[in-house]
Structures are given as structure tokens and as C-alpha cells.
N, CA, C and O atoms as a DFTB+ gen file, in Angstrom:
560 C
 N C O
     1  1     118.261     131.501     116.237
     2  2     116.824     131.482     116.478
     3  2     116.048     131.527     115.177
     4  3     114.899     131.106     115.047
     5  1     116.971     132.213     113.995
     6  2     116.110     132.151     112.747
     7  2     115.769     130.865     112.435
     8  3     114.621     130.636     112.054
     9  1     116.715     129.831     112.550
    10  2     116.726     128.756     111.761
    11  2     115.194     128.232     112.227
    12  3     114.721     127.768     111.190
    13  1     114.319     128.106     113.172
    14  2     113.119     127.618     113.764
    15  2     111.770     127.845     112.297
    16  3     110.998     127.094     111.701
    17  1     112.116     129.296     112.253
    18  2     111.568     129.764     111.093
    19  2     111.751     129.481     109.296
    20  3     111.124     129.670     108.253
    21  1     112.735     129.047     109.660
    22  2     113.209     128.830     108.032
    23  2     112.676     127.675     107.613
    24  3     112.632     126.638     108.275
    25  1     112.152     127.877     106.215
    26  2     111.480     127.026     105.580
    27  2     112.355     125.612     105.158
    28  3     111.865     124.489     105.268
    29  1     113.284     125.790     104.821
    30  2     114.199     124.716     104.545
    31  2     114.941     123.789     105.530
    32  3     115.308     124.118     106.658
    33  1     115.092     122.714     105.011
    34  2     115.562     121.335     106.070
    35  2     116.751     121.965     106.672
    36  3     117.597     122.607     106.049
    37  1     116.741     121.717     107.980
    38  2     118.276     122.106     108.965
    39  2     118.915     120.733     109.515
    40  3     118.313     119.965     110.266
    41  1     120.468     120.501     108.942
    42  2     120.906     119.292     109.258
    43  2     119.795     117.822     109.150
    44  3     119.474     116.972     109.979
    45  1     119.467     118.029     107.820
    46  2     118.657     117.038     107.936
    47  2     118.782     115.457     107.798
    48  3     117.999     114.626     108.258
    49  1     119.978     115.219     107.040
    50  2     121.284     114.089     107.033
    51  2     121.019     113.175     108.944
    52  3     120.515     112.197     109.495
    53  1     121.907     114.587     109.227
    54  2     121.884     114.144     110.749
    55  2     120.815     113.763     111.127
    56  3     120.893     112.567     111.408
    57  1     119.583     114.263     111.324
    58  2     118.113     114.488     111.873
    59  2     117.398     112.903     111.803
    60  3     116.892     112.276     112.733
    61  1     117.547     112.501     110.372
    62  2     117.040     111.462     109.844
    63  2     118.517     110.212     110.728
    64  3     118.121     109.094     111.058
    65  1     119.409     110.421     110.885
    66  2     120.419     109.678     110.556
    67  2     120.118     109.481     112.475
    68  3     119.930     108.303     112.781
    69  1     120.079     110.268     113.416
    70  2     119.872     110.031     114.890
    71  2     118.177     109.851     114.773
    72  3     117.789     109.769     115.938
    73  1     117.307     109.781     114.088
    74  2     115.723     108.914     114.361
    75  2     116.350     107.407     113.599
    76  3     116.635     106.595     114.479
    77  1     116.509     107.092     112.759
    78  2     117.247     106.003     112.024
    79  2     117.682     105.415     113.028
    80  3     117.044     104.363     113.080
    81  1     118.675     105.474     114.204
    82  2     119.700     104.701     114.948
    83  2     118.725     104.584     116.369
    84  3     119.032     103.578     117.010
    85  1     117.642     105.373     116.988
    86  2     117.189     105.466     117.906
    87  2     115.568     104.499     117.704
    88  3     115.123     103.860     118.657
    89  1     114.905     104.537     116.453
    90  2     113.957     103.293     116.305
    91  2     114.869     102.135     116.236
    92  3     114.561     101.054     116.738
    93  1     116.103     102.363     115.559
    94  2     116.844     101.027     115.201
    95  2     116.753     100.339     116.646
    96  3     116.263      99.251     116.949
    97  1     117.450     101.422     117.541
    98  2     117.514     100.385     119.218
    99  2     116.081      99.802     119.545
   100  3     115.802      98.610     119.674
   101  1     115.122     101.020     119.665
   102  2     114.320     100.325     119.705
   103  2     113.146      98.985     119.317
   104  3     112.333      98.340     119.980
   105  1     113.608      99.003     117.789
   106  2     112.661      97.866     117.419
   107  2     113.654      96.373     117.407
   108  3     113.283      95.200     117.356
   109  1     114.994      96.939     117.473
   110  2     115.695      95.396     118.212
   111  2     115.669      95.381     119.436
   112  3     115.665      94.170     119.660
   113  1     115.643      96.006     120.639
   114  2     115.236      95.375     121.852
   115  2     113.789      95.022     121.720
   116  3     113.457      94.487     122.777
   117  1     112.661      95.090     120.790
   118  2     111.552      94.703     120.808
   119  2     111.979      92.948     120.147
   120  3     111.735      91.987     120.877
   121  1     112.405      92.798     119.198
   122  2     113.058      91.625     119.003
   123  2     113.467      90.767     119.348
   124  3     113.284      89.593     119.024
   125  1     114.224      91.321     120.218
   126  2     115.111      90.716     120.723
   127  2     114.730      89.556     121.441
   128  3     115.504      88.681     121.830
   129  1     113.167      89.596     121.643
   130  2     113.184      88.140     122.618
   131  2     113.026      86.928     121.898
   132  3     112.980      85.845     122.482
   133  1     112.921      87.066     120.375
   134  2     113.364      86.129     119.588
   135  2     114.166      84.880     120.536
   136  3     113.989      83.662     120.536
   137  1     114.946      85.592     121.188
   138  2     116.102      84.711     121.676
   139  2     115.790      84.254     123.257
   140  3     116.718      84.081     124.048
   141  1     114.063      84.034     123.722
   142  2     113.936      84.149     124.756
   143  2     113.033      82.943     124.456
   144  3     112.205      83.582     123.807
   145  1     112.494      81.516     124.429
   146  2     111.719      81.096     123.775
   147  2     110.857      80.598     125.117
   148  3     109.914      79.887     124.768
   149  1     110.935      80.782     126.513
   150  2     109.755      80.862     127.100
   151  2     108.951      82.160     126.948
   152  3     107.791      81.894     126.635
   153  1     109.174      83.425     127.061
   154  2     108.543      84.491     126.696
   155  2     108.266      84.222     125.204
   156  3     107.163      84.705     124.947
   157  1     108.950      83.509     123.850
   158  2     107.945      83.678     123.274
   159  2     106.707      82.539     123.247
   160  3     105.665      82.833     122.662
   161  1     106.825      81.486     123.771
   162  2     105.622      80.081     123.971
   163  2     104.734      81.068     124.911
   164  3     103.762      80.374     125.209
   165  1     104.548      82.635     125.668
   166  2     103.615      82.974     126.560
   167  2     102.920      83.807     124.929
   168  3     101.700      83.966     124.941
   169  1     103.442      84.137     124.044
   170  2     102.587      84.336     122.795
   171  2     101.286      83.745     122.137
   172  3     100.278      84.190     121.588
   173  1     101.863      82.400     122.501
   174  2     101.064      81.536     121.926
   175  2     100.069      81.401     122.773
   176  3      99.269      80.593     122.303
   177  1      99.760      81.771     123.713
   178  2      98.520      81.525     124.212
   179  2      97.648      82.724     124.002
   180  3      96.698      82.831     124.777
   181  1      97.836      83.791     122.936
   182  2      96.599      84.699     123.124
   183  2      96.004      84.224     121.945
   184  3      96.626      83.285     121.448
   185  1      94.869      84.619     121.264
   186  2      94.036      84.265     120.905
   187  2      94.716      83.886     119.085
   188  3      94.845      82.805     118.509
   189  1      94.955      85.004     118.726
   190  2      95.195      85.441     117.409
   191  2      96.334      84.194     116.937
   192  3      96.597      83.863     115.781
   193  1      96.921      83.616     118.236
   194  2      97.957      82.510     117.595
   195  2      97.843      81.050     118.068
   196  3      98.712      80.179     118.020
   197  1      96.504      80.966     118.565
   198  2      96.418      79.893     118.829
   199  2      95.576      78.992     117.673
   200  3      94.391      78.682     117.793
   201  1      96.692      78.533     116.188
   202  2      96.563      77.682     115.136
   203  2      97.924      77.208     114.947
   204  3      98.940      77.589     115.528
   205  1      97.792      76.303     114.031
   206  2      99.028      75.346     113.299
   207  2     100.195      76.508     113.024
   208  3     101.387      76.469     113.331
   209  1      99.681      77.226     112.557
   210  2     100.902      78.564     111.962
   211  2     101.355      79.674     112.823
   212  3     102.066      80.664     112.649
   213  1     100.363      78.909     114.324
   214  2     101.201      80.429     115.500
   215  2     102.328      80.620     115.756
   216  3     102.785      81.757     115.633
   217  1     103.230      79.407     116.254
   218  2     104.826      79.334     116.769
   219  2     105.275      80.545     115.467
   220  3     105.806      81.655     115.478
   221  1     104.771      79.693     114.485
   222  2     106.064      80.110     113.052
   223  2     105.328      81.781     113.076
   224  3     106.257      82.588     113.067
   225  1     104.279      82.332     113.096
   226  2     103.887      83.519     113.059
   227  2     104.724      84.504     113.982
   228  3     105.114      85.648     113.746
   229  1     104.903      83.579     115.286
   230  2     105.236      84.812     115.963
   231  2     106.889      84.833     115.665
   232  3     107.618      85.799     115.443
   233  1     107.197      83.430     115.743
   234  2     109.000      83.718     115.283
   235  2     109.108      84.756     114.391
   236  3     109.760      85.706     114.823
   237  1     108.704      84.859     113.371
   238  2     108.720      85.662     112.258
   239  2     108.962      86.560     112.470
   240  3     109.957      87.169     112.076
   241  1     107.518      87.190     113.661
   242  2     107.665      88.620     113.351
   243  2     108.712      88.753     114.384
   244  3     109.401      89.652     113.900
   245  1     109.283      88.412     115.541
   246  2     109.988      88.864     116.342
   247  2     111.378      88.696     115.696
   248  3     112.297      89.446     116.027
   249  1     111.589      87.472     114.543
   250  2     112.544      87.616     114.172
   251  2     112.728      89.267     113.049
   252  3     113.754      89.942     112.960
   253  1     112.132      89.385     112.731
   254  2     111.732      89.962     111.836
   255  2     111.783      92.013     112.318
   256  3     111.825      92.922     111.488
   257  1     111.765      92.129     113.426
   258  2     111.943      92.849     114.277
   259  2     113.086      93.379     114.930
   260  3     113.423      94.540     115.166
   261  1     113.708      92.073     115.218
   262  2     115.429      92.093     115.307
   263  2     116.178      92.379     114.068
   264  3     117.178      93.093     113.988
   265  1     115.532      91.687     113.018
   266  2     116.381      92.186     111.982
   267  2     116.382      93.460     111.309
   268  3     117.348      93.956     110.729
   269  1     115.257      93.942     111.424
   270  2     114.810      95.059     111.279
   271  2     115.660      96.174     111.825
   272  3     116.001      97.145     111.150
   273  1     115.978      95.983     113.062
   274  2     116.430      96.786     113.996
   275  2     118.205      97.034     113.823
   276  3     119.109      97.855     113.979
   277  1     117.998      96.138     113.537
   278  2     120.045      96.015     113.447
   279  2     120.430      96.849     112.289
   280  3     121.250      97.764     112.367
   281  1     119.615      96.389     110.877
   282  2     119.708      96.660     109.659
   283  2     119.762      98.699     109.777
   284  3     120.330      99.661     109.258
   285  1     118.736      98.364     110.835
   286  2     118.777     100.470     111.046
   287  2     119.397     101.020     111.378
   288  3     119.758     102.076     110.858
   289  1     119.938     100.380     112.750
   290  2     121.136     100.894     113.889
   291  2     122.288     101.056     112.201
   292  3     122.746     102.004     111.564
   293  1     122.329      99.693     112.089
   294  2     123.562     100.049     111.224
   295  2     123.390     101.025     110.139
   296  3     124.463     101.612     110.001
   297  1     122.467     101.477     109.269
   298  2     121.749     102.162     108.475
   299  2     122.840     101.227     106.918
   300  3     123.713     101.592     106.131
   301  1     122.042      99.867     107.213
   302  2     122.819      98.921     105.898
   303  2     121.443      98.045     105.702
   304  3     120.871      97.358     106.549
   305  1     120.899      98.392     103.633
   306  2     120.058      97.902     103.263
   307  2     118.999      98.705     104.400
   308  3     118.220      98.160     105.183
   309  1     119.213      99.965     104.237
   310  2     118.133     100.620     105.111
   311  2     116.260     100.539     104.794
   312  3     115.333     100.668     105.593
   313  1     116.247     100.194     102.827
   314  2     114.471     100.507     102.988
   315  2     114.464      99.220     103.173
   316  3     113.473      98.803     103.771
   317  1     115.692      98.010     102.675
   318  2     115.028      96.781     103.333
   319  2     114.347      96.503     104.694
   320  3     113.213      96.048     104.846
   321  1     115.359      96.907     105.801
   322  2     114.735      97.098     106.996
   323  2     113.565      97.792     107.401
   324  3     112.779      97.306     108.213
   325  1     113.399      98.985     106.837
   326  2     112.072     100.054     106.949
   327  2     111.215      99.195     106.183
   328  3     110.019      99.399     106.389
   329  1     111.477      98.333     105.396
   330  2     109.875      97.475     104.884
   331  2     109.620      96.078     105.598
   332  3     108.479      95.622     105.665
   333  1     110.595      95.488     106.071
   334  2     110.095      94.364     106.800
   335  2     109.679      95.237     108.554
   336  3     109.172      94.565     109.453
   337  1     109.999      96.720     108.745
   338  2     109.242      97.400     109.907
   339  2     108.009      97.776     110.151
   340  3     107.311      97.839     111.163
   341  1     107.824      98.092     108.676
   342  2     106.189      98.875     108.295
   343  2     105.822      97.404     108.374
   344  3     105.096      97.053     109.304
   345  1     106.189      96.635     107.616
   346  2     105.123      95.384     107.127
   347  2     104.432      94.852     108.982
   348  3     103.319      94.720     109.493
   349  1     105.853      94.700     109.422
   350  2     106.155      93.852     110.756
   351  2     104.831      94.555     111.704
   352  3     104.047      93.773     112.241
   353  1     104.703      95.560     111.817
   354  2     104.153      96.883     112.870
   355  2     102.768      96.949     112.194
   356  3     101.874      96.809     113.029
   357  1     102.293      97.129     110.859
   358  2     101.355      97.296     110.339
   359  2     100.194      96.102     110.774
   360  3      99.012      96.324     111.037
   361  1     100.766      95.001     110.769
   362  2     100.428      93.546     110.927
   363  2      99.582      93.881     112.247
   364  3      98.374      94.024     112.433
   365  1     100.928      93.961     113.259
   366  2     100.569      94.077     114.955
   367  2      99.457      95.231     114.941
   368  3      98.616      94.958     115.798
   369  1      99.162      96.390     114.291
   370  2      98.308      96.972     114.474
   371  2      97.155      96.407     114.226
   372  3      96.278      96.288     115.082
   373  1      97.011      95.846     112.544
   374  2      95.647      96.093     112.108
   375  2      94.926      94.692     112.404
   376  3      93.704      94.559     112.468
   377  1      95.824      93.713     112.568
   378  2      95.428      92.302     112.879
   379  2      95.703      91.842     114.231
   380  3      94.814      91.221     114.813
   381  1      96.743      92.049     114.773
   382  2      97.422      91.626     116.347
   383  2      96.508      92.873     117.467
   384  3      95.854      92.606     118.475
   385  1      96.659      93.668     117.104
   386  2      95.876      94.561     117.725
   387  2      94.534      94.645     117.427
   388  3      94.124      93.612     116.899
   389  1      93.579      95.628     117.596
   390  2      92.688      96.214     117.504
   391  2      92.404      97.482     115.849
   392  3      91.388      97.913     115.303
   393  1      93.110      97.567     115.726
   394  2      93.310      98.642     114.327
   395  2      92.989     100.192     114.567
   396  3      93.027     101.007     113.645
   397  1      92.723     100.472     115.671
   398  2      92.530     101.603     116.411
   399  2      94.015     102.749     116.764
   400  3      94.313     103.326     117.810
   401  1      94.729     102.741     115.358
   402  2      95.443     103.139     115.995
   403  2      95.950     104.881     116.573
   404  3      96.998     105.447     116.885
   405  1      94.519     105.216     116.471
   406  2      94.421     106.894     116.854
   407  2      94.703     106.678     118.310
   408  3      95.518     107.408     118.874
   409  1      93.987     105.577     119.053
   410  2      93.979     105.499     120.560
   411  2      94.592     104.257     121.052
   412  3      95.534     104.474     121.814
   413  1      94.339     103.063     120.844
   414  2      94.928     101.696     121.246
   415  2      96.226     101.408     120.946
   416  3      97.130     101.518     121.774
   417  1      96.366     101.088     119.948
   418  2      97.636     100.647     119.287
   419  2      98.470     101.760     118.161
   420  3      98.659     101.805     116.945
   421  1      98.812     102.564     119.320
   422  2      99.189     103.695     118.384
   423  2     101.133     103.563     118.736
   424  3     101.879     104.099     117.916
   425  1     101.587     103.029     119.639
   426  2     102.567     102.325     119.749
   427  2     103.109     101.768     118.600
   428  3     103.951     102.533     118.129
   429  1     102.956     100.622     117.875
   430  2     103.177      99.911     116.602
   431  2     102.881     100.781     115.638
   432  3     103.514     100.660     114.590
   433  1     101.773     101.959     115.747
   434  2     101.363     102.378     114.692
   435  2     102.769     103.642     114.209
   436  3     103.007     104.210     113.143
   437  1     103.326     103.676     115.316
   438  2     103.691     105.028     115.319
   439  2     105.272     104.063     114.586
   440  3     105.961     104.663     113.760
   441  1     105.555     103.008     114.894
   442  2     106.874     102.298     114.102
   443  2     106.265     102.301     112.173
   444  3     106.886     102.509     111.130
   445  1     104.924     101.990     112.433
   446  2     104.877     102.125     111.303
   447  2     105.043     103.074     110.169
   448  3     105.312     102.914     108.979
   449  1     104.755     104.294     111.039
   450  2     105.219     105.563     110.038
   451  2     106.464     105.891     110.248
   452  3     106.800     106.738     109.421
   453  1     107.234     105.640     110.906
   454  2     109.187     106.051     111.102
   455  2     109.688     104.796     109.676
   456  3     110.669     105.021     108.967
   457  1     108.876     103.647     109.515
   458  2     109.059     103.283     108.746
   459  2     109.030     103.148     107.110
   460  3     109.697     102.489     106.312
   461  1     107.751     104.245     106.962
   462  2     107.726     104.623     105.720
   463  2     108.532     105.720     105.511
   464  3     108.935     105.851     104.355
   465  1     108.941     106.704     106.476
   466  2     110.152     107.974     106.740
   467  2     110.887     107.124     105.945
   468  3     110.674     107.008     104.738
   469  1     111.875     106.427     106.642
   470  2     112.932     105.665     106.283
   471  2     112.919     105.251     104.659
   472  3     113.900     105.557     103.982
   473  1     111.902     104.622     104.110
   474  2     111.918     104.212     103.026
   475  2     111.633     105.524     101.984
   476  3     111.466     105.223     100.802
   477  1     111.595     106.372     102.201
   478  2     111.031     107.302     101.527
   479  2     112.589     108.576     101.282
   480  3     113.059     109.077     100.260
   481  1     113.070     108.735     103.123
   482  2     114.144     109.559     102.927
   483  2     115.595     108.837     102.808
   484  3     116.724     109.275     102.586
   485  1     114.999     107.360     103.088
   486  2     116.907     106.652     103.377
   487  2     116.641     106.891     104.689
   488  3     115.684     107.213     105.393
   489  1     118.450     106.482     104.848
   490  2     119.419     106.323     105.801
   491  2     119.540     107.707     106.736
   492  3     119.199     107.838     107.912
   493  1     120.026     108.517     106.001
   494  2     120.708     109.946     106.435
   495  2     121.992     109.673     106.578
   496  3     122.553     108.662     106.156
   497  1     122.700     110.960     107.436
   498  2     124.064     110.157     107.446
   499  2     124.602     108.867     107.897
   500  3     123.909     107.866     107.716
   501  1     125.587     108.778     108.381
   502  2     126.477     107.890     109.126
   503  2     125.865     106.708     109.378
   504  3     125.398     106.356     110.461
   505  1     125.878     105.964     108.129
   506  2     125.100     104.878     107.492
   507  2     126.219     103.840     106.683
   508  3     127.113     104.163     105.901
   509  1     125.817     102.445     107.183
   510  2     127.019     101.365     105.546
   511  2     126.774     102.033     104.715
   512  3     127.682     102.690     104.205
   513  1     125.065     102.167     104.105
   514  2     124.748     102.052     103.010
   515  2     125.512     103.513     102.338
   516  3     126.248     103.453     101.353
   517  1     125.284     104.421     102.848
   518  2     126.134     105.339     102.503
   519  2     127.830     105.134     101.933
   520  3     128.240     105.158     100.772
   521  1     128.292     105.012     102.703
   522  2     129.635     104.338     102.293
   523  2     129.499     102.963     101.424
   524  3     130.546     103.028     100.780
   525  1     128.952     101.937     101.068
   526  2     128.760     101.476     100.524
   527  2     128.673     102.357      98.817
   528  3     129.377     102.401      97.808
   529  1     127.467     102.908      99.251
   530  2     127.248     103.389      97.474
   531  2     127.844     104.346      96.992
   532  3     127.664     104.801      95.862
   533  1     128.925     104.896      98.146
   534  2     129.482     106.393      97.627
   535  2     130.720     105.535      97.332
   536  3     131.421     106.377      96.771
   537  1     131.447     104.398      97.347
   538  2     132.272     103.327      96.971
   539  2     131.934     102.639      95.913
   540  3     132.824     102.289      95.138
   541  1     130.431     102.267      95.635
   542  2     130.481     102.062      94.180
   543  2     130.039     102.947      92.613
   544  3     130.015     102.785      91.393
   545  1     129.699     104.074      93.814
   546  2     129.825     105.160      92.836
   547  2     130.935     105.723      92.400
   548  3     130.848     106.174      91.258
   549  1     132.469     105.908      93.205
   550  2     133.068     106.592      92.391
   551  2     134.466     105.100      91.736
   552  3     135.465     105.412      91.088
   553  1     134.150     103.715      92.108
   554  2     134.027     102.862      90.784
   555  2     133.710     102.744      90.167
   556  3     134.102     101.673      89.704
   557  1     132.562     103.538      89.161
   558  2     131.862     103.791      87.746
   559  2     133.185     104.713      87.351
   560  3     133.253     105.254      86.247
């Protein structure tokens, strides 16, 4: 019961490492319909994408979303992923949305800050990137 109180991080590896794998699912099933291309042509009819550069806008970000997502689950090239998330989410808020995101679009808004987490703390545990660099670290 102390630990509630204690000033210092508890299992925080882990902590970061199960939010890491649980946005990961989530912002690739948001993606994921990348691979759905009548749901994404119902995109194109809202307002914000109806120009020359909508199709390719929205591929982007949905691609962009999936990749995002995988890159987390797996926790490989983790701030890469946490920056094409913030970028991806930031977008949908302040331009795709309303920019309201105390009340409206606080959904996207809220990927957007798990995404600066990420870039700020890493991976956490049970991550490639982890094994990755603890492999080319003790090859120095």
C-alpha cells in the first residue's frame, strides 16, 4: 500500500512498455482500413478532402497509422512511430477536426499525447528496440 505514496517510478519499464503495446493495438486497428478502399473513397466525400490531394491525404494518414501502430506493438524504431503518431493525430485534431480538443476531438488528441510519452520515455520494456541496442551495445 506504501508504494501508492512513494514518490518514485514503480515498475515503470513495464508501465510504459503495456501503454506502448495497448495504443500500439489501438492506432493499428484505426489503420487498418488502409486496406479497406471502399471505406476509405467514404473519406473523400467530407469536406476537408474534397481536392486533387484528398485520395493521397487520406492514404497517408491511414497508412501512416498502421504503421505507426505495428512499429509500437512491436516497440521497434519506437520514437519513429510516436512521431509519425503525434504528427498523424495532431493533423486530425487541429485541421480534420475542429481543434477543440478539451471537448470535441479529444479522442485524437489524447493519441497525441501517448505520443509525445513515447518519444520522450521510449519503448519500456519488452521491446526490438531494446534488444536491438542492448546487442549493439555490448558489440562496442
Amino acid at each position: 500500500m506504501n508504494y501508492l505514496f512513494y514518490p518514485l517510478p514503480v515498475k515503470m519499464e513495464a508501465g510504459i512498455a503495456f501503454l506502448r503495446i495497448a495504443i500500439g493495438c489501438m492506432i493499428a486497428y484505426h489503420g487498418r482500413e488502409v486496406f479497406d478502399p471502399e471505406l476509405m473513397n467514404s473519406y473523400l466525400t467530407w469536406d476537408i478532402f474534397k481536392n486533387p490531394n484528398g485520395k493521397w491525404m487520406v492514404y497517408m494518414g491511414k497508412s501512416s497509422e498502421f504503421i505507426a501502430g505495428v512499429l509500437l506493438v512491436l516497440g521497434l524504431a519506437t520514437r519513429v512511430g510516436a512521431s509519425a503518431l503525434t504528427l498523424t493525430m495532431a493533423y486530425i485534431t487541429f485541421f480534420v477536426g475542429h481543434g477543440k480538443f478539451w471537448y470535441e476531438d479529444q479522442h485524437p488528441f489524447m493519441f497525441v499525447l501517448f505520443g509525445i510519452l513515447f518519444l520522450f520515455a521510449g519503448p519500456g520494456a519488452f521491446s526490438l528496440d531494446a534488444l536491438i541496442f542492448k546487442k549493439n551495445q555490448s558489440s562496442e
